[in-house]
Each structure stands twice: as C-alpha cells, then as structure tokens.
N, C-alpha and C positions, 0 to 999 in steps of 0.2 A: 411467506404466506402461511404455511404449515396445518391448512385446511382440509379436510378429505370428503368427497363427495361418491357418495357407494347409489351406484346405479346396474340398470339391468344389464345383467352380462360381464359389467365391469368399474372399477373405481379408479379414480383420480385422486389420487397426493399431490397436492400443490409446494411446490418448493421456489427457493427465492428466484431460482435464474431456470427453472424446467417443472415435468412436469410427470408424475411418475404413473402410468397409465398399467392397471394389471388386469389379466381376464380372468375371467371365471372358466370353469370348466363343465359346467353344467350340461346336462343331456340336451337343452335347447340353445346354449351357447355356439354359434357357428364356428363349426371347425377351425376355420383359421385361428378365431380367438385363441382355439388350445395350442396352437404351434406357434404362436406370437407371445404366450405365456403373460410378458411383460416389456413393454418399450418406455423409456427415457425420454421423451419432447423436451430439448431444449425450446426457451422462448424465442430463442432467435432463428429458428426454424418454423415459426409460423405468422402466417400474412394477420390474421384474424380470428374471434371468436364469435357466434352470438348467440343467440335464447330463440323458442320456435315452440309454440305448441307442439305436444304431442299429439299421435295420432289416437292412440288409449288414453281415454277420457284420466283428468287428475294427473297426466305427465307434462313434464317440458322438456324438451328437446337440447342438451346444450353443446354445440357441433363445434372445432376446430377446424379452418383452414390453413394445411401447410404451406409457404412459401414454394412454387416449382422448383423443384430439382434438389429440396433438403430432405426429402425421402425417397431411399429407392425403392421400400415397397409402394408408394403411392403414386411413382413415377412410373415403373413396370406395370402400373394395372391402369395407368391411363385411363381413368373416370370409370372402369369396367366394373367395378364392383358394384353388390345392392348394395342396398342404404342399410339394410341390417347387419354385413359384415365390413361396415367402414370403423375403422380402428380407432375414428376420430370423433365418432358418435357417441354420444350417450346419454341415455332416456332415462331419466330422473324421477323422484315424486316430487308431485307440484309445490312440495313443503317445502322444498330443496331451495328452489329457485331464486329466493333474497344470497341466498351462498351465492349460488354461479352467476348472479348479475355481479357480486361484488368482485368475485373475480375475473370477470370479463373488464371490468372498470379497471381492476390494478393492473389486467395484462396489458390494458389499452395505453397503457402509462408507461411503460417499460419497452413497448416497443416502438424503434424509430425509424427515420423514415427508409430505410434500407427496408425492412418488415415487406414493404409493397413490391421489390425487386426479386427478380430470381437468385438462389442462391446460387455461391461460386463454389458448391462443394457438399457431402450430404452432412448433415447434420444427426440424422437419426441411423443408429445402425440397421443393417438389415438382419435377417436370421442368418444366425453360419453356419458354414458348413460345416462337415460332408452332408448335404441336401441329394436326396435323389425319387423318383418316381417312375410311374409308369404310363407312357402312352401309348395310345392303339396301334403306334407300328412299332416302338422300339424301349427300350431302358433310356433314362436318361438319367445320367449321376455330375457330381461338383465335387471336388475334393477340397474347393478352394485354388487349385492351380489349371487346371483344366477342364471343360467340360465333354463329356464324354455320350456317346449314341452304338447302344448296343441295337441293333434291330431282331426283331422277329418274324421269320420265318412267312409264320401266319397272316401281317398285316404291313411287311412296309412292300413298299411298289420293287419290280423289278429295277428300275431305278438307284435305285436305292442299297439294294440285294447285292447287287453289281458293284457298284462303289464301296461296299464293307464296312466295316463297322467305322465310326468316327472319331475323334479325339480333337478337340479344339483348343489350346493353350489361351489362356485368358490375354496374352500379350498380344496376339492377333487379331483380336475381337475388338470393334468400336461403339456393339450395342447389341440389343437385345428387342425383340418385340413378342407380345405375350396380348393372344387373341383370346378369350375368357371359354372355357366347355361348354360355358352354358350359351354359346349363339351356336350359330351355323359358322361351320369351319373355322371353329376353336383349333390354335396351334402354336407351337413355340416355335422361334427363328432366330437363329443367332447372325450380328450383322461383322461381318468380316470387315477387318482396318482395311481402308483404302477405299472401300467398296461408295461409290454414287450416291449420297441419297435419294435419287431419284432412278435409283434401277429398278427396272423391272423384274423381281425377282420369278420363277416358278412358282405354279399349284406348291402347298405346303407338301403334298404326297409324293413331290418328284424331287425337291431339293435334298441334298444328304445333309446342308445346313440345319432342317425343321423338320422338328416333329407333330403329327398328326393327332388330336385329342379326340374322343369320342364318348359315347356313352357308358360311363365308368370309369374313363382316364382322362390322366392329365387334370383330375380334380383343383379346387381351388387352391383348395389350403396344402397341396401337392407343391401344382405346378408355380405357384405364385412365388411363394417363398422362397424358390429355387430360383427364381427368374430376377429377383430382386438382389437376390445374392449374389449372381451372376454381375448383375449391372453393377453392384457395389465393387467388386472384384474391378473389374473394368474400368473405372473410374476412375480407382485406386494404380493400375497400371499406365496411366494414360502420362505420356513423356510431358515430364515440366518444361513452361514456354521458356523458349530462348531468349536471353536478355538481349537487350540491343546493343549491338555492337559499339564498344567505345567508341568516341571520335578520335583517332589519330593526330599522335602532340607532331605538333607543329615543330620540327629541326630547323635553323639555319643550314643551307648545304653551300660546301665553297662548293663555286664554277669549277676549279681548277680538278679539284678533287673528282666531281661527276664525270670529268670528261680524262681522269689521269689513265695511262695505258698499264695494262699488268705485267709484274717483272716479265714475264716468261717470253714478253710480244719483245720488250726493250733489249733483251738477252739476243736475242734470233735478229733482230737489228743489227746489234753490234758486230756477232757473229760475221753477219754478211757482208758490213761494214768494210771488216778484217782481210773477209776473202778479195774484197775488191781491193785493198792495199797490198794486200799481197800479189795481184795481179798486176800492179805496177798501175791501176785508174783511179788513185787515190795518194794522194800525196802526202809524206810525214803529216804537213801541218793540220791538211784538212782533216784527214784519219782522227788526231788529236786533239781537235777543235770538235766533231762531229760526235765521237765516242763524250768527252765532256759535257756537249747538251744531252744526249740522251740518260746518262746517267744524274744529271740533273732534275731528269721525267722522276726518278723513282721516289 
C-alpha cells in the first residue's frame, strides 16, 4: 500500500501486510499516545475498519477494530478507554477521506475469514518493560519477571500493612484486570493461576493481590500500559498444550510368555524340589523328570 495518512494526534503508514501507527506528542495529545510512541498493527490482528463522520465539522472519522485478544493493550482496558485516547482512532480532514475508503477496500480484501475469530495469540506488542507507577496505597513496578507492590504507610489498609510488601512472579499469574481512575473504584488486580474465575475476590483495599487508584493515581497512560504488559508477560508464560497422547502400537503377545514364571520363583522350586529328594519323598526319577519341566519354564 505504501500510503500515509497524517491525522489529529497521529499518522498511519500503510504497509503491505501491517500497519505503522505513530503519535504525536503534542500538549493536547493524550498521554498515553506519548508512551505508546509507536505500534505495528499487523493485518491479521484486526476484525475490521470503517469511515464515520466526525464530530468537528470537515472531519472523518477512520476507526480500526482489533480481533479479541490480538492486543493486550486493548484487551487490558476492556472497552474502558474514551474515544479520544483509542489508539485505533483517527480524525482526519475530510480531504483525506477517498485515501481511507481506499484503504479500508484493500484491507477488506486481504483479510479472511479467520479476521472475525478471536485471536490464538497477541499480535501487537504491548509497551515493555521495566513499567512502573504509582497508586494511592502502594508502588507498583514490572521488571518484566515479576510484579512487584511496595505499599505506603499513608494509604494501604491495615490489611494489607500486615501482609508486607508483595512480589508476584509472572509464572503464577493467569491475568490481570484493570478498573480505569477515571470511575468509581478504579484499581488493578492481578489474578493468581488456579484461582476460580468465578471467585469472589475482596474490596480492592483489602486484597495484597490489588492496588487501589485514586485521584492522581494509577493514571491512564501509567497504569494501563503496565497492565497490558503484565498480561503480555502472562500469556507468554502460559504452559504449551499437551499433545495427545500416541495410541499405543499394538504387539502380538505370546500366552506362553505373559504367563512365564521368573528365574528366581523356578530356582526356589527346584531348591525345594531337592530338599524333598533328599528327604527320601522324592524319587531319582521324579526328582529328574520334575527338575527337567521346570527348567523347561525358563
């Protein structure tokens, strides 16, 4: 395609098989855009595209849909995000617009019918680490091997105080959930392997698993990008499935053989055999008839 489409906030390179998305950095640019810098959309990480008025007069709109689960920033924020810092957005001038319908047409073309499927794996990386921020009871950092909860003093619950600082190894972890600051009871939760998905977990304020966001913490373009990183981590550690067990080659087994007795049982026979001939309740011939089948056995 080799097209480039420069819109508010940020611009699209079109390339044969992806898609190179960069931000701006602007004082009106949403923070996250500045720590997302720049991401890579392959096409096979995304369900669809389409064209949408804008809402400022002389725009159009032209949005990407990822395939579930080929991004794990978009998977981690679970529809939480506005619509001004979707990564996937972008407001155009309306001159633009013959370009992005054309490439909405060649995407539409290129992708098959897997496109409508969840994906088996991410597609888009997420930000790496070492990621870390700050929430209203505790530190939270990622090295990339473990995630880690410093608390403070000032804001985590006695709960919490008690149980001490945390350290979580990404090999134990099965997930992540990530509640946005900007509602009521914004917080992050990491979900331990094994754990139910249907447990009832604690208030965010009582678990030593989650941290508590509030006004000034645990911001978006913080906490999000940590959380996404987290869940890529995770994803990446998760045990490859077990193949199914060969079927078992079929042997001919001799009878004879299944049921043959071991030297050590035929030895301890004859043994005793012996002691009987020697007690005189065994006769030359049988002793010698009898010792002859069993060694037979072996």
């Amino acid at each position: 395609m080799g097209d480039v489409l420069a819109g508010i906030n940020s611009s699209w390179e079109f390339d044969t098989d992806s898609v190179l998305i960069r931000f701006e950095r602007g004082i009106r640019t949403p923070k996250l855009f500045h720590v997302l810098g720049e991401r890579r959309v392959p096409y096979e990480a995304l369900r669809s595209a389409e064209l949408a008025p804008g809402t400022r007069r002389g725009t159009v709109v032209l949005r990407a849909e990822p395939r579930p689960g080929a991004d794990p920033l978009m998977e981690a924020a679970a529809g939480q995000l506005r619509e001004t810092s979707d990564p996937y957005r972008l407001v155009l001038p309306a001159e633009h617009e013959p370009l992005a319908a054309a490439w909405i047409s060649e995407l539409s073309s290129v992708l098959g019918p897997r496109a409508q499927e969840p994906a088996d794996r991410h597609l888009v990386a997420a930000p790496a680490a070492p990621l870390q921020f700050k929430a209203y009871d505790g530190k939270v950092s990622f090295d990339g091997r473990a995630v880690s909860f410093r608390w403070f003093w000032t804001g985590a619950s006695s709960v919490k105080w008690k149980a001490g600082d945390q350290s979580f190894p990404v090999g134990e972890l099965q997930g992540v959930r990530w509640r946005s600051p900007e509602v009521v009871g914004g917080h992050l939760r990491l979900i331990r392997r094994g754990e139910p998905e249907d447990r009832e977990h604690p208030e965010a304020d009582q678990d030593p698993a989650a941290v508590v966001f509030g006004l000034g913490y645990g911001l978006v373009h913080e906490s999000l990008p940590l959380a996404a990183s987290v869940l890529e981590a995770v994803r990446a550690a998760e045990p490859a499935p077990v193949p199914e067990a060969a079927a078992p080659v079929s042997r001919a087994v001799d009878p004879a053989a299944a049921f043959r007795p071991a030297p050590a049982d035929i030895a301890d026979r004859i043994r005793h055999l012996g002691e009987l001939h020697g007690a005189g309740l065994v006769t030359d011939e049988e002793f010698s008839a009898k010792k002859a089948e069993l060694l037979a056995e072996l």
